[in-house]
N, C-alpha and C positions, 0 to 999 in steps of 0.2 A: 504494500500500500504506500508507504516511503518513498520507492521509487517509482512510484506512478505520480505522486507528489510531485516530486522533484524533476521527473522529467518533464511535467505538466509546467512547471515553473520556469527550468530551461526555455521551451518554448514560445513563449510569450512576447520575448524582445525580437524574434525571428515574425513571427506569425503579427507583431503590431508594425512590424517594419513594413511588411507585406497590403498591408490594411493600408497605409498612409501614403505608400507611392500610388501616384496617378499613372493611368496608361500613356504609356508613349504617344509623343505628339499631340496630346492634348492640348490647350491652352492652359488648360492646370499644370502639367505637365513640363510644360515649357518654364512657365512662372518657380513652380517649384524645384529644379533643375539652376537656370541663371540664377532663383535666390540663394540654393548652395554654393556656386561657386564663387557669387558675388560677396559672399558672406565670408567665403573663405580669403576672396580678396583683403576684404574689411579688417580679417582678423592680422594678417600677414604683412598688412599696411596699416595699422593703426597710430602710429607715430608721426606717420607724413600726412596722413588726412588729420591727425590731432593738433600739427601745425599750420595748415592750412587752415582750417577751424577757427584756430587763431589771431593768423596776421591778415587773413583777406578782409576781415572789416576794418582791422588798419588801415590797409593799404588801398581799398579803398573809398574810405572815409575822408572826411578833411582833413586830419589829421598825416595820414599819408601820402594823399592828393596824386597818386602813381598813376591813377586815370586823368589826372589835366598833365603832367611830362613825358607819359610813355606815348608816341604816335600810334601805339596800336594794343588790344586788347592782347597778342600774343606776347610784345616787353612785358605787360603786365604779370600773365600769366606765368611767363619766366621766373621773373622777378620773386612770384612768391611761391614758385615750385610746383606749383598746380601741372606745368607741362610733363616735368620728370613724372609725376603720377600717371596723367595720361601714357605716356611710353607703357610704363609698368603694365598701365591695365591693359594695353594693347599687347604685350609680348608676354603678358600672366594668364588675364580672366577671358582674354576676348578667344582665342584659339581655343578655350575650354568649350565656352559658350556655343560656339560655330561650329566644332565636333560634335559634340552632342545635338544639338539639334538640326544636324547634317541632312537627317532624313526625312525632316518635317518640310513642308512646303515652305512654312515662310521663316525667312531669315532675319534675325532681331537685326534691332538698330540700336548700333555700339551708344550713341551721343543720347542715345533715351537713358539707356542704363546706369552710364557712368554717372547723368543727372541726377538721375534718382537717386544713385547710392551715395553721392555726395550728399544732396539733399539729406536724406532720411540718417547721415552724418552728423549732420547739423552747420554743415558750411554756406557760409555768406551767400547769400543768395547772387547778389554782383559778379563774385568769381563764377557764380556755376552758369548765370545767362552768358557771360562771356566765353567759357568752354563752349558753350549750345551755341553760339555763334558763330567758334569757330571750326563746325561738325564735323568738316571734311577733315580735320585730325586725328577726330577722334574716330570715328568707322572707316575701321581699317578693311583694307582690301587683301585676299591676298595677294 
């Protein structure tokens, strides 16, 4: 009876794993998929979006003013490391993303993602419409 117990109990993290993934290709599926490995992003970069977080309402704020001397939202973006992010996520999360959902019809868009998960980060909103600006950076090709 012990080991009908216990293997009963084994079972459970197998069998709720099985319950909680969506079928392939879904839109569930999809969403739940990019937010793993966006998440894995987040966790593996959390010092650089932690400073980014930071200096982008410095920077641009009055206080830092990098939007009236910089000629273009990319100095900017330089400036406060926002682009070295972008890279990352491009040669980290986005190849992950794009394998996986290789066999679905539709193909996410990198510059929705990386907003979001800055966003839901909690980064300057300024920095992130300036990335969504600059899209074609961020949706890589291969």
């Amino acid at each position: 009876m012990m080991k009908t117990i216990a293997a009963a109990m084994l079972a459970l993290p197998v069998l709720a794993s099985c319950a909680t993934t969506p079928q392939p290709c879904t839109s569930e599926w999809v969403d739940w998929k990019t937010e793993r490995i966006i998440g894995q992003f987040v966790a593996d970069h959390g010092r650089e979006i932690r400073e980014l977080r930071e200096v982008a309402p410095v920077m641009f704020g009055p206080e830092g003013g990098l939007q009236d001397i910089a000629p273009t939202s990319m100095l900017v973006l330089t400036a406060i490391g926002a682009l070295d992010l972008v890279l990352e996520f491009g040669s980290d999360a986005w190849p992950q993303i794009t394998e996986a959902v290789a066999e679905c019809a539709a193909e996410p868009d990198a510059t929705y993602l990386f907003a979001g998960m800055l966003r839901d980060q909690g980064v300057d909103e300024r920095a992130v419409q300036a990335i969504e600006r600059l899209g074609n950076i961020v949706d890589f090709k291969r």
